[in-house]
C-alpha positions as CSV (number, residue, x, y, z in Angstrom):
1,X,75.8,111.5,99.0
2,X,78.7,111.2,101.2
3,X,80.2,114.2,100.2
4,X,76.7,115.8,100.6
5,X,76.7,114.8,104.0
6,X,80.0,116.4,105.2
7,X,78.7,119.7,103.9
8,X,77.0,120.0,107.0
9,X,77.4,122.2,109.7
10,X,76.6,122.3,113.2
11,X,77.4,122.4,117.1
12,X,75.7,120.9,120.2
13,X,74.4,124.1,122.1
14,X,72.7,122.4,125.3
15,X,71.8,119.5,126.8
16,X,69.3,118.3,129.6
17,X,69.1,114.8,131.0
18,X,65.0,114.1,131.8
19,X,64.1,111.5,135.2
20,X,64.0,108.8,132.5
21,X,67.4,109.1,131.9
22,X,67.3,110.8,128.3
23,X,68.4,113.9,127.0
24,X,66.8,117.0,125.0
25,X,69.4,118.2,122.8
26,X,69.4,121.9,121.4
27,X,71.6,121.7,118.2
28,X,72.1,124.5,116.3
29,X,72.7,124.4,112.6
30,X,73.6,126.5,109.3
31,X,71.1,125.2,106.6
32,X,72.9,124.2,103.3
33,X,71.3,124.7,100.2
34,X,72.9,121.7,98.5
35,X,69.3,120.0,97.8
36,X,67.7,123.8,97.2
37,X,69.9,124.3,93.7
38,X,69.9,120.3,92.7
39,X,67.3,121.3,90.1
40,X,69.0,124.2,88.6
41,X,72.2,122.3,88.6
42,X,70.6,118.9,86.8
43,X,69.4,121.4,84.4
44,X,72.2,122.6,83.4
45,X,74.7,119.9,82.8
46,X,71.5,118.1,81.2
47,X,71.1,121.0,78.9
48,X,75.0,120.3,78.6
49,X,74.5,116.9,77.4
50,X,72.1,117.5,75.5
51,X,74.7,120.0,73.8
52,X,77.0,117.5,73.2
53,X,74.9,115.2,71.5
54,X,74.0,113.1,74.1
55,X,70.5,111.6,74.7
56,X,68.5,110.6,77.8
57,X,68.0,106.7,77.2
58,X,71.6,106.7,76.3
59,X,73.6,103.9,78.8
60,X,74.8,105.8,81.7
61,X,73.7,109.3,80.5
62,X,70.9,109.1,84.2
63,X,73.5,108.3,86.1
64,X,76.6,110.9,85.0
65,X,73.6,113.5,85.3
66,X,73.0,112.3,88.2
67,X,76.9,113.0,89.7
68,X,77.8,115.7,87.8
69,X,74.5,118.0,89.4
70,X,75.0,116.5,92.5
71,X,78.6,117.9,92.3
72,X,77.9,121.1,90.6
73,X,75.5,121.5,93.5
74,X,78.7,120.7,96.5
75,X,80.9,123.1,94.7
76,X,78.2,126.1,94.6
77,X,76.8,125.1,97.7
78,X,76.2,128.2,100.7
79,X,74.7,128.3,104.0
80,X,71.6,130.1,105.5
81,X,71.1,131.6,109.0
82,X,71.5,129.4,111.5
83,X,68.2,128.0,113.1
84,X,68.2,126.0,116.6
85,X,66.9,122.6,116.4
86,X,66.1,120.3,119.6
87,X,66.4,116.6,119.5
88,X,65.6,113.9,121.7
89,X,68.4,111.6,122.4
90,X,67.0,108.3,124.0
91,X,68.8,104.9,125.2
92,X,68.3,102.5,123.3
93,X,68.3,98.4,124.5
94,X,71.6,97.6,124.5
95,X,72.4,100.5,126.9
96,X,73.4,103.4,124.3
97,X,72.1,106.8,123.4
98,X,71.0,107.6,119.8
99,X,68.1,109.2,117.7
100,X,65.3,107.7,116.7
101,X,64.3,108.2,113.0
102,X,62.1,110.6,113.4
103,X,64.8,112.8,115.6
104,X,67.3,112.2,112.7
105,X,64.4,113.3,110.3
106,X,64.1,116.5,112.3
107,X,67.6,117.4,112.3
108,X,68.8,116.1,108.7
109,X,65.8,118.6,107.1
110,X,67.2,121.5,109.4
111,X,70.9,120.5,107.9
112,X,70.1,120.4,104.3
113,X,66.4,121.5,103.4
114,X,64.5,121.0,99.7
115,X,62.4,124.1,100.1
């Protein structure tokens, strides 16, 4: 997943501080379709597998499926038109700025969408 995650792509457009001392944050990001051709990927090196003699409730057949169409998936992957997401950057207790969950949510399905 952590190679997923540096597939993605993106650049702070704009930023405006509110009177409580937050910011709205206009992001705009290219969409990879990492998570879009999982399934066609996991279907394939499983129909590889399956090839090769190998069978589903073999030990550690789940997870090499699991890596290998995860992979297949990186190296195939491609970008769609960029979209504009905003995002609400709020300070936290201990005196920093960060994203709640839900603004994290917002921007992570942008980055990398299933549909």
């Amino acid at each position: 997943m952590a190679e997923v995650k540096k597939l993605a792509k993106y650049k702070v457009q704009d930023e405006k501080k509110d009177e409580d001392g937050n910011y709205t944050v206009s992001v705009k990001v290219e969409p990879s379709d990492v998570f879009q051709t999982l399934q066609q990927s996991s279907a394939e090196v499983s129909k590889g597998k399956i090839a090769q003699g190998m069978k589903e409730t073999d030990p550690g057949v789940f997870a090499s499926v699991l890596t290998e169409s995860v992979q297949k998936s990186i190296d195939k992957n491609s970008y769609g038109d960029p979209v504009t997401v905003t995002v609400k950057v709020e300070k936290n207790h201990s005196g920093t700025y960060e994203l709640s969950e839900t603004e994290r949510s917002k921007l992570e399905t942008a980055m990398f969408p299933t549909e």
